[in-house]
Backbone as JSON Lines, residues from 0, in Angstrom:
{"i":0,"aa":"X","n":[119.93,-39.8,-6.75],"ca":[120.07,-40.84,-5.75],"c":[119.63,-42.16,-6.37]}
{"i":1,"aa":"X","n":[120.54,-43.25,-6.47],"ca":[120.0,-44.34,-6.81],"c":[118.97,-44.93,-6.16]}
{"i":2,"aa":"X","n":[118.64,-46.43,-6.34],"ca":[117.21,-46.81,-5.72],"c":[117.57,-47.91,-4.24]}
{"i":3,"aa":"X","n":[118.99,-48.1,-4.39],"ca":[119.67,-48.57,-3.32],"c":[119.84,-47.82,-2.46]}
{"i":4,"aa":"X","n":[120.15,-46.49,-2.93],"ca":[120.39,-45.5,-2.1],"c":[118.66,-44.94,-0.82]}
{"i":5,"aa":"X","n":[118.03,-44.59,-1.8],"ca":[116.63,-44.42,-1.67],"c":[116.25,-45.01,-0.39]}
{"i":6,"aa":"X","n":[116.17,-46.92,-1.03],"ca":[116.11,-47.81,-0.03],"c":[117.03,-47.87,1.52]}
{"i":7,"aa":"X","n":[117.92,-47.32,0.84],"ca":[118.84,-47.43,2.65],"c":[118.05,-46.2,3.66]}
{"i":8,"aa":"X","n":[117.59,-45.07,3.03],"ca":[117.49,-44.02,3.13],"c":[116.07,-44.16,4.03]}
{"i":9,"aa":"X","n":[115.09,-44.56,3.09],"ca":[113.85,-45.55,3.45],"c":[113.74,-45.88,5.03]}
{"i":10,"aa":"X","n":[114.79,-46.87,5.4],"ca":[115.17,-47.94,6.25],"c":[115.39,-47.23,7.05]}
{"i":11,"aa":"X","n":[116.36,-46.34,7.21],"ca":[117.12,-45.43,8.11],"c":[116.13,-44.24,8.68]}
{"i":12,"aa":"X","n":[114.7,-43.76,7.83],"ca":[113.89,-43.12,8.15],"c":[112.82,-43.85,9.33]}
{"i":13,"aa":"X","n":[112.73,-45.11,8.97],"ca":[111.74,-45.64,9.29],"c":[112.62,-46.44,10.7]}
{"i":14,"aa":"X","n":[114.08,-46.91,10.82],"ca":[114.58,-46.93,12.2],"c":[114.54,-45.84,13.24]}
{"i":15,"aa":"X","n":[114.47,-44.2,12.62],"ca":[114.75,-43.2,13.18],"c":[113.49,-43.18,14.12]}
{"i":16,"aa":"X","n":[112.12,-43.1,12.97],"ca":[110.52,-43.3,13.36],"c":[110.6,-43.98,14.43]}
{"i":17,"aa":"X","n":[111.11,-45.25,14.42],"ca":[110.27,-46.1,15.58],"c":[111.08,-46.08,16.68]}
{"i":18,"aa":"X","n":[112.44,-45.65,16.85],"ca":[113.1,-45.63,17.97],"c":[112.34,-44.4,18.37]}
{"i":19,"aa":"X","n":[112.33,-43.1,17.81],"ca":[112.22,-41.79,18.26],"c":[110.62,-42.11,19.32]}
{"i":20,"aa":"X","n":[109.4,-42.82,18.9],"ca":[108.11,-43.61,19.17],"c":[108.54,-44.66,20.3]}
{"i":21,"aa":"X","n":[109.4,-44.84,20.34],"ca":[109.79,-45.62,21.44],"c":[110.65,-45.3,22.67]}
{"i":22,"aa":"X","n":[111.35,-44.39,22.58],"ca":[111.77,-43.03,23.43],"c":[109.96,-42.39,23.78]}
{"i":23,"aa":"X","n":[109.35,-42.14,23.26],"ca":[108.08,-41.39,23.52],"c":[107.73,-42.19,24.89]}
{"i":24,"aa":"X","n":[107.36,-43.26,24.09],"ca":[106.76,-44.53,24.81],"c":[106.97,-44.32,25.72]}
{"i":25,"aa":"X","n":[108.58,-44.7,26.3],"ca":[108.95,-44.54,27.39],"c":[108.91,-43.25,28.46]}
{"i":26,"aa":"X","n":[109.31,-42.2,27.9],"ca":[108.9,-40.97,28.73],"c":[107.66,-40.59,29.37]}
{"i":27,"aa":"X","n":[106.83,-41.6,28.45],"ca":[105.19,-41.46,29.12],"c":[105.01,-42.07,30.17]}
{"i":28,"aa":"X","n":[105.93,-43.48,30.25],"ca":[105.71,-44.08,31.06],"c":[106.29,-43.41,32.47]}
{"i":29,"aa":"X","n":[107.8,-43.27,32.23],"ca":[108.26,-42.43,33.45],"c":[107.59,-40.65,33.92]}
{"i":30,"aa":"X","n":[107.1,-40.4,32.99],"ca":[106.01,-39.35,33.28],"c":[104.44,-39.65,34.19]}
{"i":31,"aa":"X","n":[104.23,-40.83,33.74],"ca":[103.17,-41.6,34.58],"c":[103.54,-41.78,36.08]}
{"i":32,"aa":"X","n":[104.72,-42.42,36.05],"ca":[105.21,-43.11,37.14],"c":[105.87,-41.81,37.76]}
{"i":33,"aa":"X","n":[106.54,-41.29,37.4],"ca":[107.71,-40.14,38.43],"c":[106.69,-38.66,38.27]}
{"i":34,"aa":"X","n":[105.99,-38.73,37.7],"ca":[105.52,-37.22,36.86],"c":[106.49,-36.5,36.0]}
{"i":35,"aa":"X","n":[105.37,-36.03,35.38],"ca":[106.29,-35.08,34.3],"c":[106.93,-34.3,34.4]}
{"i":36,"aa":"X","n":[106.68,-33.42,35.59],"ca":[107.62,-32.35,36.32],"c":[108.78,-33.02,36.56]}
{"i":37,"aa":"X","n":[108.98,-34.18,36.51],"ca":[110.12,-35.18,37.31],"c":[110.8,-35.77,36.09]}
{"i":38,"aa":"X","n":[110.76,-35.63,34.97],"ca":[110.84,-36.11,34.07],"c":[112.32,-35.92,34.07]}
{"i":39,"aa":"X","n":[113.46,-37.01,33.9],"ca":[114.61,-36.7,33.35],"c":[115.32,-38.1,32.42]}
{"i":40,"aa":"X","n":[116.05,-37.37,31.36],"ca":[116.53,-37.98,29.99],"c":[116.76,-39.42,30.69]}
{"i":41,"aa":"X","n":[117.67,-39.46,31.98],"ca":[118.53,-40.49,32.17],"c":[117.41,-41.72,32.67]}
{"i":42,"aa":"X","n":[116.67,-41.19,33.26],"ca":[115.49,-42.34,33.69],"c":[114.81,-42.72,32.3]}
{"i":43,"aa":"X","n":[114.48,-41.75,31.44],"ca":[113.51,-42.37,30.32],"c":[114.65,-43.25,29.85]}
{"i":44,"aa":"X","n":[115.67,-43.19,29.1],"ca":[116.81,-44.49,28.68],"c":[116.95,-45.13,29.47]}
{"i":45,"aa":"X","n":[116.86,-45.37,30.21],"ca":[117.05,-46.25,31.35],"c":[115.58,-47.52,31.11]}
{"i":46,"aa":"X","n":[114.45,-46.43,30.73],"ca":[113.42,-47.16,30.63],"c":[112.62,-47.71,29.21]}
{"i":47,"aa":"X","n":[113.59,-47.19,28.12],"ca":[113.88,-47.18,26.84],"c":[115.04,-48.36,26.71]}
{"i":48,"aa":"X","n":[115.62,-48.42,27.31],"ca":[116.4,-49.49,27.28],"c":[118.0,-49.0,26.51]}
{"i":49,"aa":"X","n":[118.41,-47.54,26.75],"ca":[119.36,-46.86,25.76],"c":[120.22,-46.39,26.84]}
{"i":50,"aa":"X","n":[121.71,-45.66,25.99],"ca":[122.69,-44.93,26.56],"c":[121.78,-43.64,26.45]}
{"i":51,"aa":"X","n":[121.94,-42.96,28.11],"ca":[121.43,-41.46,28.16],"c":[121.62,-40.61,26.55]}
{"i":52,"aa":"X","n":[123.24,-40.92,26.79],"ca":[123.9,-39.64,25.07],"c":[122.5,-40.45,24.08]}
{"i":53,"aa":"X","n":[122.24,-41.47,23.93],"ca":[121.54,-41.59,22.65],"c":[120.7,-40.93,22.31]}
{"i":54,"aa":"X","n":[119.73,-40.46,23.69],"ca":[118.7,-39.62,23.32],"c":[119.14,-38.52,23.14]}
{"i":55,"aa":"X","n":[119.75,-37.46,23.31],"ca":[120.25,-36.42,22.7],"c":[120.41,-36.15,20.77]}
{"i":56,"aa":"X","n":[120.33,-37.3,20.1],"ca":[119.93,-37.53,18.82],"c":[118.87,-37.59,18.55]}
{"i":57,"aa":"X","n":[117.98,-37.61,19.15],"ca":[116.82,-37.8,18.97],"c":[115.25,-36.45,19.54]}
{"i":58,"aa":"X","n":[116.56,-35.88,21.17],"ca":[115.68,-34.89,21.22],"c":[117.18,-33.81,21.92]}
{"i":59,"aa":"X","n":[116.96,-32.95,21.75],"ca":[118.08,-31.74,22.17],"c":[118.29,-31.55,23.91]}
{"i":60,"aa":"X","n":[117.21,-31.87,24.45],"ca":[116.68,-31.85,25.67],"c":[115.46,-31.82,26.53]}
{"i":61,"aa":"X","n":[115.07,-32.25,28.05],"ca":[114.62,-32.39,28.74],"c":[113.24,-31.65,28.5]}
{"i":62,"aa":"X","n":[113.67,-30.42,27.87],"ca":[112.45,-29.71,27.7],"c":[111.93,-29.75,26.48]}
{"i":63,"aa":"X","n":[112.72,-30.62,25.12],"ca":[112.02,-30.82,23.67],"c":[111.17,-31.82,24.05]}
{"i":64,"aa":"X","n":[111.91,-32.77,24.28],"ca":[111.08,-34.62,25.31],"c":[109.88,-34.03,25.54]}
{"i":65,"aa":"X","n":[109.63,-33.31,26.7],"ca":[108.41,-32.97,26.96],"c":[107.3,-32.2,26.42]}
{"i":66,"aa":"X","n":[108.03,-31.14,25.37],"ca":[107.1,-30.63,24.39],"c":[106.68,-31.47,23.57]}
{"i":67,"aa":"X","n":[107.69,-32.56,22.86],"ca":[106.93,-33.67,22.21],"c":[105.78,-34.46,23.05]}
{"i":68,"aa":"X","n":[105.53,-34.49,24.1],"ca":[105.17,-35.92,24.45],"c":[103.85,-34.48,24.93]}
{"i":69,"aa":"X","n":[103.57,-33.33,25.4],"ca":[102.59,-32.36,25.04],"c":[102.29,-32.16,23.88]}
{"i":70,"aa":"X","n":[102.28,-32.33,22.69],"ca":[102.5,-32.02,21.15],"c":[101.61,-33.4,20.84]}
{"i":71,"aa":"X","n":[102.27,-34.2,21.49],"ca":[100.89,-35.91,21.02],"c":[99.92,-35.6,21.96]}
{"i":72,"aa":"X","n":[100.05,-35.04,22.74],"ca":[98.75,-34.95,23.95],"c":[97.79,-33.69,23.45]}
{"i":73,"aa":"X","n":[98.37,-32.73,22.57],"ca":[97.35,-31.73,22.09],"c":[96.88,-32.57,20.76]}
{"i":74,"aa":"X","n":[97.31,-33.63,19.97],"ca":[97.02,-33.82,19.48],"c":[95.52,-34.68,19.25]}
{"i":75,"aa":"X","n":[95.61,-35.47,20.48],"ca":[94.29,-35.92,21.1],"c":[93.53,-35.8,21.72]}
{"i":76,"aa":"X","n":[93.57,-34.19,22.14],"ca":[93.17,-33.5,22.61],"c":[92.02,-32.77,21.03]}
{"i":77,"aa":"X","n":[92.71,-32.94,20.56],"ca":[91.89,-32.18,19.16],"c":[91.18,-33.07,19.21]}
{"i":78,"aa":"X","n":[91.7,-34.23,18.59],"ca":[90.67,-35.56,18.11],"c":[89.67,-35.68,18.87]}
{"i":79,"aa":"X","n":[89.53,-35.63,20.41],"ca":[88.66,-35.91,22.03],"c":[87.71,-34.36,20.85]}
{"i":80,"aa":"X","n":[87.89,-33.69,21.05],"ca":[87.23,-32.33,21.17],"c":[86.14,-32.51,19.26]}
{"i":81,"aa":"X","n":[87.01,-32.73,18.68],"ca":[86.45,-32.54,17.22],"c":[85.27,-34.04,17.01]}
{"i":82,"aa":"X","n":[85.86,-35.11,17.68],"ca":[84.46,-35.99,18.02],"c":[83.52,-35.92,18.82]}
{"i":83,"aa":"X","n":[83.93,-35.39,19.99],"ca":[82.33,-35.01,20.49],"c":[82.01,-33.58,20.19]}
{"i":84,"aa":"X","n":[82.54,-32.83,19.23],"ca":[81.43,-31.71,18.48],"c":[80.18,-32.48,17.01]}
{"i":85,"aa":"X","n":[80.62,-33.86,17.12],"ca":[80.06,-34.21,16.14],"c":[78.65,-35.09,16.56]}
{"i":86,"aa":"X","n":[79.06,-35.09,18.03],"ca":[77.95,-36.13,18.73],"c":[77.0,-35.0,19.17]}
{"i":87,"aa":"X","n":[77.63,-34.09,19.6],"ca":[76.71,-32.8,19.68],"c":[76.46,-32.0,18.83]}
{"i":88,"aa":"X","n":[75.37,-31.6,18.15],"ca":[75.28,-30.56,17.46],"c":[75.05,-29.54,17.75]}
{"i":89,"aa":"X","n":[73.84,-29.17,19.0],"ca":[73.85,-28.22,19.53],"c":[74.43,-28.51,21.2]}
{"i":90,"aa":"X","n":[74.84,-27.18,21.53],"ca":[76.04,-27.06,22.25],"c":[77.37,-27.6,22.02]}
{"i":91,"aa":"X","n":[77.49,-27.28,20.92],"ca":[79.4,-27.7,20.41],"c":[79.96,-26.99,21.48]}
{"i":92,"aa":"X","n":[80.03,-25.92,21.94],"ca":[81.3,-25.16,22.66],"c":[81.01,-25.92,24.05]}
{"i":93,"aa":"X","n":[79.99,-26.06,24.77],"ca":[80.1,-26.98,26.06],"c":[80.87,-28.19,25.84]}
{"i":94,"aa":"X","n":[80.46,-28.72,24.59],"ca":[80.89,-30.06,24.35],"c":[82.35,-30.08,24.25]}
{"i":95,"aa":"X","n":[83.15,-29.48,23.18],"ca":[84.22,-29.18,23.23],"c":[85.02,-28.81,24.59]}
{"i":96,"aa":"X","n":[84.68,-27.92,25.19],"ca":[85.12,-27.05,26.38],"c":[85.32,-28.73,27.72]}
{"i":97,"aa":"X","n":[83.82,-29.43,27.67],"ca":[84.25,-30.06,28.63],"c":[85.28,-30.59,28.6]}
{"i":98,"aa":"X","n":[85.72,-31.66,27.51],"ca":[86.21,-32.55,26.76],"c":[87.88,-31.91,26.91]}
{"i":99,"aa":"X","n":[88.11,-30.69,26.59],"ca":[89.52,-30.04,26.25],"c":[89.48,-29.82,28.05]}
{"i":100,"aa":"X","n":[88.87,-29.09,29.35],"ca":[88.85,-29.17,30.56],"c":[89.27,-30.61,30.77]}
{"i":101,"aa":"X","n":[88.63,-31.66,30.62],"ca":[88.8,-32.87,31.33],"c":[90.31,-33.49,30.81]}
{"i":102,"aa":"X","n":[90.97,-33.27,29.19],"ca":[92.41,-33.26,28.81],"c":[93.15,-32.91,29.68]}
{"i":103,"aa":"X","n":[93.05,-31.45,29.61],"ca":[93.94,-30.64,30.39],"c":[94.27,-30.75,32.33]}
{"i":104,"aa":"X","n":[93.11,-30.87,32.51],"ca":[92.98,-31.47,34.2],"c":[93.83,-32.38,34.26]}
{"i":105,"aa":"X","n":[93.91,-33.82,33.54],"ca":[93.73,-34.85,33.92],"c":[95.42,-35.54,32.84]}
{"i":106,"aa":"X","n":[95.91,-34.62,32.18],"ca":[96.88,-35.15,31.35],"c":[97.98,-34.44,32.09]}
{"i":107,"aa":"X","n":[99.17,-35.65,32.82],"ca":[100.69,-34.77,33.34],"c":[101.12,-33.91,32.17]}
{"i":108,"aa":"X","n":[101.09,-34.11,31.3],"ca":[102.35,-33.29,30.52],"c":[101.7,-32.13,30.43]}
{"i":109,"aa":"X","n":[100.28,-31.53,30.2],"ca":[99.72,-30.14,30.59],"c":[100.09,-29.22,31.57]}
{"i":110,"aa":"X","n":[100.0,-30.33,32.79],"ca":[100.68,-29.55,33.95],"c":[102.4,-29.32,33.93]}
{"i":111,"aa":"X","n":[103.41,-30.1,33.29],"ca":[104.35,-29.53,33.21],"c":[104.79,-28.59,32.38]}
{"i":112,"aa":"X","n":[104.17,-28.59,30.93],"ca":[104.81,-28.2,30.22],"c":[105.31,-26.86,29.66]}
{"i":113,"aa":"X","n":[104.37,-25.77,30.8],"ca":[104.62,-24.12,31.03],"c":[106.32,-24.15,31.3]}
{"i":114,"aa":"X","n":[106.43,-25.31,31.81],"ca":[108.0,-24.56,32.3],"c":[109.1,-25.51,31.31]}
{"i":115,"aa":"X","n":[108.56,-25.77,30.15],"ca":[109.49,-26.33,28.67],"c":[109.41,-25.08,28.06]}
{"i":116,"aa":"X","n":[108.5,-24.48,28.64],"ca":[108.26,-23.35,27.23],"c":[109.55,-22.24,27.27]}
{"i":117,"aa":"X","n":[110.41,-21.69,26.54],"ca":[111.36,-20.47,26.98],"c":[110.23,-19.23,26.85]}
{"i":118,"aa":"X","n":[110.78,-18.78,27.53],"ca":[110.02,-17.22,28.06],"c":[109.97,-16.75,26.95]}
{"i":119,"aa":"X","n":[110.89,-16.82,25.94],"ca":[110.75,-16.28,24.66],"c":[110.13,-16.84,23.42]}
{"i":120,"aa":"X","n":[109.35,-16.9,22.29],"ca":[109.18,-17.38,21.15],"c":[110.6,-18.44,20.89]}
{"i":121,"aa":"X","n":[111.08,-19.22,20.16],"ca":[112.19,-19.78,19.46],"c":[111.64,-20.59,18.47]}
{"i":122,"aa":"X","n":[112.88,-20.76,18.02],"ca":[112.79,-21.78,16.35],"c":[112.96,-23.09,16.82]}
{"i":123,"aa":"X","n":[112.76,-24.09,17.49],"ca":[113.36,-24.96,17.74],"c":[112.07,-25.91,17.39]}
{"i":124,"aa":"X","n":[112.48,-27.03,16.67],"ca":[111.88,-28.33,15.68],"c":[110.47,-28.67,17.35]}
{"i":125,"aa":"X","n":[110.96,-28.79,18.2],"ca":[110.01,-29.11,19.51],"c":[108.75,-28.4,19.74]}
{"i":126,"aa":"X","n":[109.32,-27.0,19.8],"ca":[108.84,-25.58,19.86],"c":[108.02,-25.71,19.1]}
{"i":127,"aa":"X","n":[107.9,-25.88,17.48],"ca":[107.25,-25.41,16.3],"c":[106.03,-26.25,16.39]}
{"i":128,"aa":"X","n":[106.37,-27.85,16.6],"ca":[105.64,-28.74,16.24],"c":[104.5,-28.69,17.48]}
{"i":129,"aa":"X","n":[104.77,-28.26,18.51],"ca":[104.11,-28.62,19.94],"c":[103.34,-26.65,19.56]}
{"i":130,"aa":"X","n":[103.33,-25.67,19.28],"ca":[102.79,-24.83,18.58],"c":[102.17,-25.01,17.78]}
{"i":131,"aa":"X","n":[101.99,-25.89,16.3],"ca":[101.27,-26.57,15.59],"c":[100.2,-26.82,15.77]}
{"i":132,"aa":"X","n":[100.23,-28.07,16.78],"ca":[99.26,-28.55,17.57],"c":[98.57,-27.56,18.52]}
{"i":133,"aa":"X","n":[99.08,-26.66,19.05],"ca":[98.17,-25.92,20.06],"c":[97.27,-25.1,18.79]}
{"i":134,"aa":"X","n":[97.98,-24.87,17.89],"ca":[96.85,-23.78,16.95],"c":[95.62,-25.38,16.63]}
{"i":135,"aa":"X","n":[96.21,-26.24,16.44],"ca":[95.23,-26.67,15.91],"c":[94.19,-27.53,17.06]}
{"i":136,"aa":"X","n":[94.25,-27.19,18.45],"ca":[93.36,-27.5,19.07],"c":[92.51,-26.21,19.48]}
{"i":137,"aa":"X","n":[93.38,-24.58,18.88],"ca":[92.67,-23.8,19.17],"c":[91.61,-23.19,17.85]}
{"i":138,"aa":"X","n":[92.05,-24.1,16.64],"ca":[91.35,-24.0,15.54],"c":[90.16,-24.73,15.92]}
{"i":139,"aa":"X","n":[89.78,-26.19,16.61],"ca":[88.66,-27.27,16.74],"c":[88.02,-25.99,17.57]}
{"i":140,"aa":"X","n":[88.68,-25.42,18.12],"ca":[87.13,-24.64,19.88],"c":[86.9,-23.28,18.76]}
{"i":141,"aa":"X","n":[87.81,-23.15,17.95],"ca":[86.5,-21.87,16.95],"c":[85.62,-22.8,16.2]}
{"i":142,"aa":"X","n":[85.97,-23.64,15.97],"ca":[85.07,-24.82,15.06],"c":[83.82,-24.71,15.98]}
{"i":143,"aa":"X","n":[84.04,-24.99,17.11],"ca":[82.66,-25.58,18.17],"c":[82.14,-23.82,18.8]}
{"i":144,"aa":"X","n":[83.34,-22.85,18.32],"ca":[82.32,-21.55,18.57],"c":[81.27,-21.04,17.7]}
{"i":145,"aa":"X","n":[81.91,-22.0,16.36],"ca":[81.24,-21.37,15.46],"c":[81.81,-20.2,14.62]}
{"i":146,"aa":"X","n":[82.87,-19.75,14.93],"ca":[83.76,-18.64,14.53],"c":[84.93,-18.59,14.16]}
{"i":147,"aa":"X","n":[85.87,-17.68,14.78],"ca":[86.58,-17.74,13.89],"c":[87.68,-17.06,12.85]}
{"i":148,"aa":"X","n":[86.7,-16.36,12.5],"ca":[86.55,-15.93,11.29],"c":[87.36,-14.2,11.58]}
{"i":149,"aa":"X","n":[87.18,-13.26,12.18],"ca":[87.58,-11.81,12.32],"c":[88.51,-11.87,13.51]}
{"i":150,"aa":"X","n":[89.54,-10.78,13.91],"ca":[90.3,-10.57,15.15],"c":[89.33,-10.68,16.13]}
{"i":151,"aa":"X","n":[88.64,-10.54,17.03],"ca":[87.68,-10.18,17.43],"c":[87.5,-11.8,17.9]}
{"i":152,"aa":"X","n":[86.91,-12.77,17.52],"ca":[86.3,-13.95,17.41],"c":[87.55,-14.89,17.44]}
{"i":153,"aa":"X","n":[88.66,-14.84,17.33],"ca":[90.03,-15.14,17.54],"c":[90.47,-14.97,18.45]}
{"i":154,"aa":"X","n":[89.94,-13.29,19.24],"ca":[90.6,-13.16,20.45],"c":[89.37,-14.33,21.31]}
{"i":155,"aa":"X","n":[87.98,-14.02,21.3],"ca":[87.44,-14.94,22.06],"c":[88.09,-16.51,21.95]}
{"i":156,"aa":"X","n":[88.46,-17.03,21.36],"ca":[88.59,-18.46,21.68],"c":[90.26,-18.62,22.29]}
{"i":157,"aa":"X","n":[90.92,-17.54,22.1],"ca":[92.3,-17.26,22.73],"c":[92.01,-17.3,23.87]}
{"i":158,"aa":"X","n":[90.99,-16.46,24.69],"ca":[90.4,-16.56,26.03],"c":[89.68,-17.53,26.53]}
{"i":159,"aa":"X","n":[88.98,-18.54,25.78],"ca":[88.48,-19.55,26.01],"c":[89.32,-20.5,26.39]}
{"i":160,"aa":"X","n":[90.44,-20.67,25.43],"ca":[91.1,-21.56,25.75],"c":[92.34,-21.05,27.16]}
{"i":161,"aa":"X","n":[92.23,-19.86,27.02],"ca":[93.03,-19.47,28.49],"c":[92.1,-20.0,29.83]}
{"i":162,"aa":"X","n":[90.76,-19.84,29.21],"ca":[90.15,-20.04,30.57],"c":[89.89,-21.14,30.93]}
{"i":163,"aa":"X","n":[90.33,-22.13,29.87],"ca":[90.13,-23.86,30.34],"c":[91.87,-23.96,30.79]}
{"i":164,"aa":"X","n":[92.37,-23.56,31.01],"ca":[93.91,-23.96,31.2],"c":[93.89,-23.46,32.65]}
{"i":165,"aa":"X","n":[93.24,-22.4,32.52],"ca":[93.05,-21.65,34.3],"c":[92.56,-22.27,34.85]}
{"i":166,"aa":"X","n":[91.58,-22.88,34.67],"ca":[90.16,-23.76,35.45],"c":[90.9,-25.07,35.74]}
{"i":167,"aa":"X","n":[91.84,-25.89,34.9],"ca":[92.63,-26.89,34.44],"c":[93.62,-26.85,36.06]}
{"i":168,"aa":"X","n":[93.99,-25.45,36.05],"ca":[94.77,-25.39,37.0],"c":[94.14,-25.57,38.44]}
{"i":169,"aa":"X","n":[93.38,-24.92,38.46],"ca":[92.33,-24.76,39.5],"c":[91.96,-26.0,39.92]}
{"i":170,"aa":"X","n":[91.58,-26.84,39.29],"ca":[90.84,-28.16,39.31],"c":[92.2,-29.0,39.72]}
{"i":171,"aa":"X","n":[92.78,-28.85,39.47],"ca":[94.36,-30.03,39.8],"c":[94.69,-29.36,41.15]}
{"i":172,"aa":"X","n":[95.03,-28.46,41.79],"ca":[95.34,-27.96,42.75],"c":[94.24,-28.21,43.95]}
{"i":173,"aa":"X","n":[92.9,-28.08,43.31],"ca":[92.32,-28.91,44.53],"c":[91.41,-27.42,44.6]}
{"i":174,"aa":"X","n":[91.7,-25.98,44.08],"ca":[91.06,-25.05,44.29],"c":[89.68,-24.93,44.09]}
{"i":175,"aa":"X","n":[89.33,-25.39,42.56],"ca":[88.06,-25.11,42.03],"c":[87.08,-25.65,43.16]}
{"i":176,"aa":"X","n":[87.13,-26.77,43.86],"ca":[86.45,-27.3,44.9],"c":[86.19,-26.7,45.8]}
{"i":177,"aa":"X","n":[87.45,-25.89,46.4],"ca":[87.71,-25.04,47.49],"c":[86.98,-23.86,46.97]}
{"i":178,"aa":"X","n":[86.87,-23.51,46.09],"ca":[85.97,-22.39,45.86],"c":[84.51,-21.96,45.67]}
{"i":179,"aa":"X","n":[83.86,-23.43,45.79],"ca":[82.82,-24.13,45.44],"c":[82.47,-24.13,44.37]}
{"i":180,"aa":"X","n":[83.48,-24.33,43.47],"ca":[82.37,-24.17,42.06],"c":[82.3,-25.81,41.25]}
{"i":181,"aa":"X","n":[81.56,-25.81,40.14],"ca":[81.61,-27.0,39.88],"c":[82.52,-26.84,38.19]}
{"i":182,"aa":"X","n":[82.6,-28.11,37.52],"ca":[82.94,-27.57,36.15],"c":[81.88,-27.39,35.52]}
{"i":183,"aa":"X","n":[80.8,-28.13,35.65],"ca":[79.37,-28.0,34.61],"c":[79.45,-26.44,34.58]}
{"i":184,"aa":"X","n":[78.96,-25.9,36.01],"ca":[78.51,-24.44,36.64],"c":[79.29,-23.34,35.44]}
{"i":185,"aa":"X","n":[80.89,-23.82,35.31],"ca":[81.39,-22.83,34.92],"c":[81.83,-23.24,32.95]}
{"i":186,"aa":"X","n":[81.56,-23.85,33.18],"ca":[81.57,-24.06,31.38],"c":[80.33,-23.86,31.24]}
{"i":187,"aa":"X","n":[78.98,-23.95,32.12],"ca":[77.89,-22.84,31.15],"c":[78.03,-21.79,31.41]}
{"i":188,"aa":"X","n":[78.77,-21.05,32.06],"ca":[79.13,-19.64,32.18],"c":[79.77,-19.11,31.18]}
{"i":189,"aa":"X","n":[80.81,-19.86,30.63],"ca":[81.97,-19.66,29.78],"c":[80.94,-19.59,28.49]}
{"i":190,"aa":"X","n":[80.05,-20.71,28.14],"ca":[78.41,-21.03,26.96],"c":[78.26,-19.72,27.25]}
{"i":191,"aa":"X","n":[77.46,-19.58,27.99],"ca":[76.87,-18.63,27.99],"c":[77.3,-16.66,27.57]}
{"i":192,"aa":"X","n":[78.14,-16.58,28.01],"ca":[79.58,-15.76,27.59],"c":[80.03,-15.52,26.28]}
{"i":193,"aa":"X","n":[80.1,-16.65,25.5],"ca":[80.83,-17.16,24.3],"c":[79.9,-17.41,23.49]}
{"i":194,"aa":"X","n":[79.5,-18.67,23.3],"ca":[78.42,-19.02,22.31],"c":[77.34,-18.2,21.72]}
{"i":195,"aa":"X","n":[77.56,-18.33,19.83],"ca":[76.97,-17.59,19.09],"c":[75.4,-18.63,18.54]}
């Protein structure tokens, strides 16, 4: 490939980047505004400033859109979690746990994004990358278990993190209240349970 070539190549990567970041942009916004459950292609271009077909180059569908825009949200979800294990030293897993609870509560695309998922495993570029990210926010809570390391200690933070997604649910629905519990109450339960 020549260096003209290279360069066009360059250009064309880096137009792809910032439109694809700017489609994001926008879906967040109409995810803010309509919710994410509500989320559809034709409103985000609309609010992107594009022909509907365009985004289809950019994402396959309604349900990649939203695994991406969950996929940046686990991503800061790590970052939230892996900085305050650093402010805490002791009690990393509370610390973590609150931090990934208060994400998950409180971020739309959590609450939609069970129903992007296909019932089945797939190969799909959305799929992989938004999987990525979930290992690697479920890699930070063995970090803050301390573990890790054997099947066993893998399955615990598999359950940990099931049980902040449950609680997640609980807490958005209005239940956890209704049930009287608090989150402190039950993330030292979960400490207490878990932590080595």
């Amino acid at each position: 490939m020549s260096l003209v070539e290279q360069q066009r190549e360059t250009r064309r990567s880096r137009t792809h980047a910032a439109t694809r970041a700017a489609i994001l942009n926008a879906a967040r916004r109409v995810a803010a505004r309509d919710g994410a459950r509500d989320l559809s292609l034709r409103a985000v271009a609309a609010e992107a400033g594009y022909a509907p077909a365009a985004l289809y180059g950019y994402f396959a569908s309604k349900d990649a859109l939203l695994l991406a825009l969950a996929a940046e949200d686990l991503s800061a979800l790590t970052r939230a979690m892996r900085d305050e294990m650093q402010i805490h030293e002791d009690g990393k897993l509370r610390a973590a746990a609150a931090i990934a609870l208060d994400h998950l509560e409180n971020t739309e695309t959590f609450a939609a994004v069970s129903s992007a998922l296909p019932s089945h495993a797939g190969s799909g570029e959305a799929e992989r990358v938004f999987n990525g990210r979930l290992i690697a926010a479920l890699t930070a809570l063995s970090e803050a278990l301390g573990g890790g390391r054997n099947r066993e200690e893998q399955g615990d933070v598999v359950l940990i993190g099931a049980a902040l997604a449950g609680l997640a649910l609980f807490a958005r629905s209005g239940r956890l209240d209704a049930l009287g519990f608090s989150h402190e109450e039950l993330l030292a339960r979960l400490e207490s349970r878990f932590a080595r």
